[in-house]
N, C-alpha and C positions, 0 to 999 in steps of 0.2 A: 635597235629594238628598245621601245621607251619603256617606261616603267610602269606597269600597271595599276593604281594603287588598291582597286577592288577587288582585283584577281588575287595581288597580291597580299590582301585581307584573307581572303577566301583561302588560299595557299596556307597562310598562317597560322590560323583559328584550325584547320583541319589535323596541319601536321602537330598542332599541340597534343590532341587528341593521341594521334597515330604514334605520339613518341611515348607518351605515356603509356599507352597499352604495351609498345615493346619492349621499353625499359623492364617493365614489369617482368614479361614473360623471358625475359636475356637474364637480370637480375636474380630472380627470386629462387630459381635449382633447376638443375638439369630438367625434371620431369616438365616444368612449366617451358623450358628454352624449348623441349623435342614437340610440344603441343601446340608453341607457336611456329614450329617451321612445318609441322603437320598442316596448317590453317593454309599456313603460304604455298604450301606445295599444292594441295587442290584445289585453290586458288587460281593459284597460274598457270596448273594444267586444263581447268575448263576454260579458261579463258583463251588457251592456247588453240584451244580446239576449235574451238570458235572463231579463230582466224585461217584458221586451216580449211572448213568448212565455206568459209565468204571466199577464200583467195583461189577453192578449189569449186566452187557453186555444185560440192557435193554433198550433203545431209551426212551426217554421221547419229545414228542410233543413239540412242543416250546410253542403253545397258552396254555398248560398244565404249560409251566415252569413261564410263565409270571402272569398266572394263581396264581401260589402257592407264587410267591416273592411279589403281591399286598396285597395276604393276611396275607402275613409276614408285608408287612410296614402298613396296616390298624391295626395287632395286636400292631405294633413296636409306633403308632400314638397315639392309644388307652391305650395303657401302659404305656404309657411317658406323655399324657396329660394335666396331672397335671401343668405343664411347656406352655401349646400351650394357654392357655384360661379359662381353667376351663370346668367343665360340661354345656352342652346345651341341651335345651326341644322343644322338637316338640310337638305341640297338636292336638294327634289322638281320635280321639269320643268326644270329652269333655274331653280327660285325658290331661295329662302334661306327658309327655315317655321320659324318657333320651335316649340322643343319643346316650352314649354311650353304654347304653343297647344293642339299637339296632343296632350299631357296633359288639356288640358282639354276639346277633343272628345270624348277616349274616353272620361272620366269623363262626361260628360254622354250619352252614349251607351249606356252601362253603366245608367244610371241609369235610363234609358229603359227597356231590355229589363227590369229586374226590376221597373218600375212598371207594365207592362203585359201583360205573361207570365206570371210566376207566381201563376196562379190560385188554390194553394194556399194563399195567403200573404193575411187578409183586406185592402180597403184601410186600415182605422182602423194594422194594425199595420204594413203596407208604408210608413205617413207616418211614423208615431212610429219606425220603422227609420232611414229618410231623416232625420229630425232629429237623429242621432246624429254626424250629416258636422258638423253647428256648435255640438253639443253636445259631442263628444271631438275630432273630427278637428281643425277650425278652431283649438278653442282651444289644445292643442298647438301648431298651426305659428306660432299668436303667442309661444308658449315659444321657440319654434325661433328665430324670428326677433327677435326680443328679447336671445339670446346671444351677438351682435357688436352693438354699437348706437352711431351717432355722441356726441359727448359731448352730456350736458346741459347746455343752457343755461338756469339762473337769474338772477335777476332781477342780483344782480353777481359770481355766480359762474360758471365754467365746470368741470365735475365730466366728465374723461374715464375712463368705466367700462370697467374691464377688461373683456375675453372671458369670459363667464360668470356675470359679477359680477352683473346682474339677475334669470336665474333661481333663483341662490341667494338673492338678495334676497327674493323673491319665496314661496320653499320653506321660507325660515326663520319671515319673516313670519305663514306659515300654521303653522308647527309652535310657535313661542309662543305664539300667536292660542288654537289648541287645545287647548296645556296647561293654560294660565293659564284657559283660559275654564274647563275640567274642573274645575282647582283650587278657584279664588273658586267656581263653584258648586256646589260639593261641601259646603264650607263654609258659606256664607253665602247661597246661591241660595236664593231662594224664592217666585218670582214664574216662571210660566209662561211660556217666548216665544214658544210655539206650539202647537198642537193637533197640529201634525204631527209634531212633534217635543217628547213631553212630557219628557223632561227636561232637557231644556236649560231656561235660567233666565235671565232679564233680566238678574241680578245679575252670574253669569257670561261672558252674552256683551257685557258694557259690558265688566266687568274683563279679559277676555282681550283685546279691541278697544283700553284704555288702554293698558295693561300689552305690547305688540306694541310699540305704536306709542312708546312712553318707551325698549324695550330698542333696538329698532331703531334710533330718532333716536337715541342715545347711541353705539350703535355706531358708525355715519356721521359723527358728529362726530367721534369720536375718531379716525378716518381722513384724513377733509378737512378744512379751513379755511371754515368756512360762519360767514353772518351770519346774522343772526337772521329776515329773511324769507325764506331760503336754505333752511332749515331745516326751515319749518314747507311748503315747497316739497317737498321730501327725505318729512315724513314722512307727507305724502299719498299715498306708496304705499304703507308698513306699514298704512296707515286702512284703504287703497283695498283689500289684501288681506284684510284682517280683515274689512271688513264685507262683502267680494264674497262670502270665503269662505264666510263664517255662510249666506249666501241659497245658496250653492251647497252648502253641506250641507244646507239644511231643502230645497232642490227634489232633490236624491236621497231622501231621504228618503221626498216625497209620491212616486214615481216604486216604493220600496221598498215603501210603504201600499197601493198602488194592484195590486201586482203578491200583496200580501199573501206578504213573507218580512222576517225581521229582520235580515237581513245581503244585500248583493252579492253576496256569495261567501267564502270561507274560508281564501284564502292567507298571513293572520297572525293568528295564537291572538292573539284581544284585541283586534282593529283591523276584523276581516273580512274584504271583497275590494279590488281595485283601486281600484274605486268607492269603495267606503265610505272609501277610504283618501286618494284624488286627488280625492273632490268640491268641493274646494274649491276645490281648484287652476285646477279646470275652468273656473271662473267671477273669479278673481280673476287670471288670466293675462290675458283679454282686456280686464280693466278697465287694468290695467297698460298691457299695450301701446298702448290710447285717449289713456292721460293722457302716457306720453311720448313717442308717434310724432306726438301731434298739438300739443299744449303744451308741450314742452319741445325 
C-alpha cells in the first residue's frame, strides 16, 4: 500500500484539530472528560444505527433512534458511576431504594417496550440495535470508570495514577498504534490481514502493535521508577490497546461491509465518522479495564 501524500495531508491537518479538541476535554476536569465521551457516545450510536438501518433496508424512526442512544447513555451513566458521585437513595414508602436500581428498571423496562412494540422495526435489526448498549454504551462507562482508579499494584511496585491518566493512556496508545501501523504499512506492508479490511497489512499492524508499545513503555518509565518486571506489567496495556484496537477496527469495518458504505459517517475529511474514528477505542477500553480492575 503506497503512501498517500494528499490523503495523508488531509489525515494530518484534521487529526491536529481532533487532538486538540480531546486533549482539552481528557485534560481540563472531569466534568469536561464526561462531556466529551457524552459527544462520542451519540455520535457513534446514530451512526451505528445508520448501519443497522442500510445492512437491514429497514427505516428506524428517529424518536425510536433517540429512543435507544438515551438508554445507551442512562446504561453508559449508570456503569461508569462509580466516577459521577457515588450511589444515591430516594425514599419510597418508608424504604431507602437506590437509584441506581431504579436506573436499572427503567432501562430494562425501556428495553422491553421497543423489543416488543415496535412492529416496524424487523427483529434481526431490533437485536443488532440492542447490541449497541455493550458495543458503545458499556464500553464507554469502562472509560468512565477507569478515570479515577485506585493505584496499581505491581509485582514491587506501587504506581498511583492520576485523575485521567488511563484514559489518556489509553487514547494515545491507540493514536500511535494507528499511525505507525498506516506508516510501516505504507512503506513496507505487503501481506494482507484481512479480507475485511484489505489494506491493512500484517507488516503494518505488528509495526504499529511494537512501535505503541516501545513509545508508550518509554514514556512510563520516564515518569515512574519501574523494575524490569514492572515494566513489561505497564506495557501490557499499550499491547492490550493495540491489538484490541486493530479487532475493533476490522469488526467495524465487517459491520461497514455488511451495511455496504465506506465510511460511518463524514464528521472529519480524512478520518470519517465517530465510528470510523473510536472503533478502536470501543474494544480496547474494556480490555483495559479487565486487566486492571481485575489484575492489578
Amino acid at each position: 500500500m503506497a503512501l498517500n501524500i494528499q490523503v495523508f495531508k488531509t489525515r494530518a491537518l484534521t487529526a491536529l484539530l481532533f487532538v486538540a479538541v480531546m486533549l482539552t476535554g481528557l485534560l481540563w476536569n472531569f466534568w469536561s472528560f464526561l462531556i466529551l465521551i457524552s459527544v462520542i457516545h451519540f455520535g457513534c450510536w446514530f451512526e451505528y444505527l445508520k448501519l443497522v438501518e442500510k445492512t437491514y433496508t429497514n427505516r428506524i424512526d428517529n424518536a425510536i433512534k433517540w429512543f435507544l442512544a438515551i438508554c445507551g447513555y442512562t446504561l453508559m451513566i449508570v456503569a461508569g458511576q462509580h466516577q459521577i458521585g457515588g450511589d444515591l437513595y430516594l425514599e419510597i414508602l418508608g424504604y431507602q431504594v437506590s437509584l441506581k436500581i431504579l436506573f436499572w428498571v427503567f432501562l430494562f423496562i425501556c428495553l422491553l417496550i421497543f423489543l416488543f412494540q415496535n412492529r416496524q422495526v424487523i427483529p434481526q435489526a431490533k437485536w443488532m440495535s440492542l447490541a449497541g448498549l455493550v458495543y458503545i454504551s458499556l464500553s464507554l462507562a469502562a472509560l468512565i470508570n477507569l478515570y479515577t482508579t485506585a493505584p496499581l499494584h505491581f509485582s514491587s511496585s506501587i504506581i498511583d495514577v492520576k485523575d485521567g491518566r488511563l484514559p489518556i493512556l489509553i487514547i494515545v496508545s491507540i493514536w500511535i498504534n494507528d499511525t505507525m501501523a498506516y506508516l510501516v504499512g505504507s512503506f513496507i506492508g505487503k501481506t494482507p490481514l484481512s479480507k475485511i479490511s484489505p489494506k491493512k497489512t500484517w507488516e503494518g499492524t505488528l509495526g504499529g502493535i511494537i512501535l505503541s508499545i516501545i513509545v508508550i513503555t518509554i514514556i512510563i518509565y520516564s515518569l515512574y521508577q519501574l523494575t524490569a518486571i514492572d515494566i513489561f506489567g505497564i506495557a501490557l496495556i499499550p499491547a492490550l490497546c493495540a491489538i484490541f484496537g486493530t479487532f475493533g477496527d476490522l469488526f467495524e469495518s465487517k459491520l461497514k461491509r455488511l451495511a455496504n458504505v465506506k465510511d460511518s459517517g463524514s464528521f472529519m475529511p480524512g478520518h470519517g465518522g465517530f465510528l470510523d474514528r473510536f472503533d478502536s477505542l470501543l474494544f480496547a477500553a474494556p480490555a483495559v479495564w479487565l486487566y486492571v480492575k481485575i489484575l492489578l
